[in-house]
C-alpha positions, 0 to 999 in steps of 0.5 A: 442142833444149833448153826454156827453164825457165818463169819461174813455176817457181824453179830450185833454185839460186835457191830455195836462194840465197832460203832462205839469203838468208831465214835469214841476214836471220832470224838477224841480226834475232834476234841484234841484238834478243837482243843489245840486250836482254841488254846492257841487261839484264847493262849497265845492270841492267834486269830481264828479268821484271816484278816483280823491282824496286819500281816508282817513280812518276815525275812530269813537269811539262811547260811549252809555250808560245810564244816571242816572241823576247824574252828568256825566264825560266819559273818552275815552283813545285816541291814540297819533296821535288823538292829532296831528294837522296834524290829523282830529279830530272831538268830537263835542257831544250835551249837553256836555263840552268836553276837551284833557286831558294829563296825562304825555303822556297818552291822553283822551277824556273828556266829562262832563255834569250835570244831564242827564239822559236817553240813551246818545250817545259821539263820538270821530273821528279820520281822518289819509291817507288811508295808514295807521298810525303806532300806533303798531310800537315799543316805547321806555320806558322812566324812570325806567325799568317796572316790570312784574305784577304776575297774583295771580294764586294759587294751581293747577292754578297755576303749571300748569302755571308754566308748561307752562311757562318753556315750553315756555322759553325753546324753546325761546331766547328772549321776542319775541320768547317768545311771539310766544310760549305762544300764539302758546301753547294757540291757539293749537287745541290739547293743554295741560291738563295744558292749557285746566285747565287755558282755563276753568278758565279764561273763567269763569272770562273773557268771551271772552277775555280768551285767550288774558288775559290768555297769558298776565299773562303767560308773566308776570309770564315769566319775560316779562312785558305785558299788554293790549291794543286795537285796531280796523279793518281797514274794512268799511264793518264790520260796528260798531265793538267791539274793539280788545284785542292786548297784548303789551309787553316789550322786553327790550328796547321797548314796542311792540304791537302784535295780538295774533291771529297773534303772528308770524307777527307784525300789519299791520297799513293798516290793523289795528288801535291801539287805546289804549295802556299803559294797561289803561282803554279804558273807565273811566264812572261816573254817568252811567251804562251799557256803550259800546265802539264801532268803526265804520271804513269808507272810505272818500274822503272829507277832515276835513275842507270841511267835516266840511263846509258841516255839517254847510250847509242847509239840503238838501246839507248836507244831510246823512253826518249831521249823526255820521259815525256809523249812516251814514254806514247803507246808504252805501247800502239803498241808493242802492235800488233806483238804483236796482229799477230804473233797475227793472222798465228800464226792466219791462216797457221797455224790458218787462221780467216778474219778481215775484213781484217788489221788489224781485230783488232788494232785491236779488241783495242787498244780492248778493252784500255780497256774491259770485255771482255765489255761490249766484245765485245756493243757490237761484236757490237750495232754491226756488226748494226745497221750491217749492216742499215742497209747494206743499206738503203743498198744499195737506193739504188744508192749509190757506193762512196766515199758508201756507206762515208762514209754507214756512217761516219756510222751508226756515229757516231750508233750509238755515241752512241745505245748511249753514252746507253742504257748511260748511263741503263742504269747501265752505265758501260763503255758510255761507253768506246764511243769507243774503238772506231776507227769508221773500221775498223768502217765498213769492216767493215759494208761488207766484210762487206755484200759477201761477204754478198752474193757469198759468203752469210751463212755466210761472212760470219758467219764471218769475223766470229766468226773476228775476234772469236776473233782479237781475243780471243787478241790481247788476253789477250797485249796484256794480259798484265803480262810482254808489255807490260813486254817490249814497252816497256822492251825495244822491240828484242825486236820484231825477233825478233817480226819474225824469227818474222813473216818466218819465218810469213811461207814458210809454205805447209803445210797449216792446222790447219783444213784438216787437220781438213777433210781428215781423211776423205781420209786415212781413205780 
């Protein structure tokens, strides 16, 4: 009589159909992503290596707001140099006609549309050298002389601005030094009563614009004609950013742009951007409310023209550079994560160090990349101790699991608001960035790492804890590293080969490099 094969052992036939079925997907996986790569690169001229271009600053001005179903016209200040023809420009919007409009030398972006209704969303980009562009350098004023505005202080509000005025002209000699003794007077820690009263006034009328506006009208009343004007951090990794509130001032001769958080020193154009001045609106708005302006500051190698080319092509050669930049920012770091879990899956299944769960090391090495490495490492080390001991606490109360890991959230939280106030007071800056560390997963641990403390023994536990640390660390110095992030981001398809050499790590069923360490002895023998 013949036996029937058991179902748990694979035929050969089938095993073979498997392999060639695993190397078929594979190689299409490696030739799709390693043909998209090289088209953009041999196509539209991207480089494969970082470095091999100059880097350009690229600068996103973004307008939300909500449509009321009227007809609609935005009006966007701009910069003079965001009408030069040497530099990138970029307004394309869906749905609305758009135009430059001049205004004797003051320049604005114009949108306009019929009816809409709803969230709405404008962008205006900006491209310049990674050097920086001037546009806080002095201006000559043309015409006849500008006129200081009074600022309508009354009563009380307004002697004590007096007061502070003839303070400040009597330790001055010119518009310019002028300028550094108010906002030095404002920005003291220990000011005047004068100063403390005007504080609370404008804070009533200005929000957190107080101080800026306060300093403005302080230099009108002194005789200096002064305005506002607004400008934007050069900084990719602020992300989408408010814009900053820059006083300029006439000395005379030129209007010049100055930051009073900085009043000694002029602005650096490598560090900063004006995007507005001549004291007009940054945004003009008709049929909608609840508007913003927001900036979104980033890093490119890819010219205009080639950028360009790049939006027009499929899909999946376009990709991520399809999106707005302060869209596109977000996956500087997702893009990340398939790296530090390829680092997981290359340690787990090939050197065989254990970790508390798949993801936690990967997570941790996202939060690293923000942080100071060793000051990130001890606050983690310091965190899951602490929680720890409190988990066991909470174990006595024979709690279930869903109120058991919900009260481990909460201890992580308060952990890391108490470890935030003593590095504070410790003068330990980096102890601030403790919020980056996902407290969610970190709950998890405690609580993962309580249970096999209690069915395994503390060795093990121990273990795996170090094991994820090692695991995070190697995660992070190739998250870290400049040519894998320009990799990961601006040839995003090479993630299919990650995904080839993941399905491939994923057969693996040999010995581990910590197993053949472990049986070394048997061989000897």
């Amino acid at each position: 009589m013949f036996r029937r094969a058991s179902p748990n052992v694979a035929s050969p036939g089938t095993f073979m159909a498997s392999r060639i079925k695993l190397i078929a997907i594979v190689l299409v996986l490696t030739l799709l992503g390693g043909g998209l790569a090289a088209y953009k690169h041999v196509n539209l001229g991207i480089p494969l290596m970082v470095g091999k271009k100059p880097t350009e600053w690229l600068v996103e001005a973004k307008v939300s707001f909500i449509a009321t179903g009227d007809p609609v016209t935005a009006r966007l200040s701009l910069p003079t140099v965001a009408v030069d023809k040497e530099m990138g420009v970029d307004a394309r919007s869906a749905g609305y006609s758009f135009m430059v409009e001049d205004d004797l030398g003051e320049y604005s972006a114009v949108w306009s549309a019929d009816e809409k209704e709803g969230n709405q969303a404008l962008y205006y980009r900006v491209r310049f050298p990674a050097k920086g562009v001037d546009t806080a350098g002095p201006i000559a004023h043309t015409g006849e002389a500008p006129q200081a505005e009074e600022p309508g202080l009354t009563g009380n509000l307004r002697a004590a601005a007096d007061s502070v005025v003839r303070r400040a002209k009597e330790t001055s000699s010119n518009p310019d030094t002028l300028f550094v003794g108010v906002f030095r007077e404002i920005t003291a820690i220990e000011g005047s009563q004068e100063i403390a009263l005007l504080k609370r006034h404008y804070e009533e009328v200005a929000n957190g614009q107080a101080l800026t506006l306060l300093g403005i009208d302080l230099l009108n009343m002194a005789g200096v004609p002064a305005r506002k004007a607004y400008a934007v951090r050069l900084d990719e990794i602020r992300g989408a950013q408010d814009p900053l509130m820059f006083v300029e001032y006439h000395d005379g001769v030129y209007w010049k742009v100055r930051d009073p958080d900085a009043a000694t020193s002029t602005v650096d154009p490598r560090e900063y951007f004006v995007w507005n001045r001549g004291g007009e609106a940054l945004l003009d708005l008709g049929g909608g409310e609840n508007s913003q302006v927001v900036f979104t500051t980033t890093r490119d190698v890819i010219p205009l023209d080639k950028l360009t080319d790049l939006r027009g092509s499929g899909l999946l050669v376009s990709t991520i550079f399809g999106l707005p930049a302060s869209e596109r920012q977000v996956f500087r770091y997702v893009v990340l994560i398939p790296i530090g879990a390829f680092v997981v899956v290359l340690l787990r299944n090939l050197v065989g160090i254990a970790t508390l769960g798949t993801f936690m090391p990967v997570l941790l090495a996202l939060a690293l990349l923000e942080m100071d490495l060793q000051s990130g490492l001890i606050m983690f080390v310091v965190i899951v101790t602490a929680g720890l001991w409190f988990r066991f606490l909470l174990s006595r109360l024979n709690l279930l699991v869903v109120p058991r890991v919900a009260a481990c959230v909460v201890i992580v939280t308060l952990l890391m608001m108490v470890l935030s106030v003593v590095s504070w007071h410790l003068g330990m800056r980096g102890g601030l960035r403790i919020t980056l560390f996902p407290m969610i997963i970190l709950a998890w641990t405690i609580e993962r790492m309580s249970l096999i403390w209690e069915e395994e023994g503390k060795r093990s536990a121990i273990l795996q804890v170090l094991g994820s640390m090692i695991v995070a660390y190697v995660a992070y110095f190739f998250m870290k590293d400049p040519q894998v992030r320009y990799w990961a981001f601006y040839f995003p398809e090479l993630l299919l080969v990650l995904l080839a050499g993941i399905i491939l790590l994923g057969r693996y069923t040999g010995y581990r490099l910590s197993e053949l360490m472990r049986f070394k002895n048997f061989e000897e023998a």
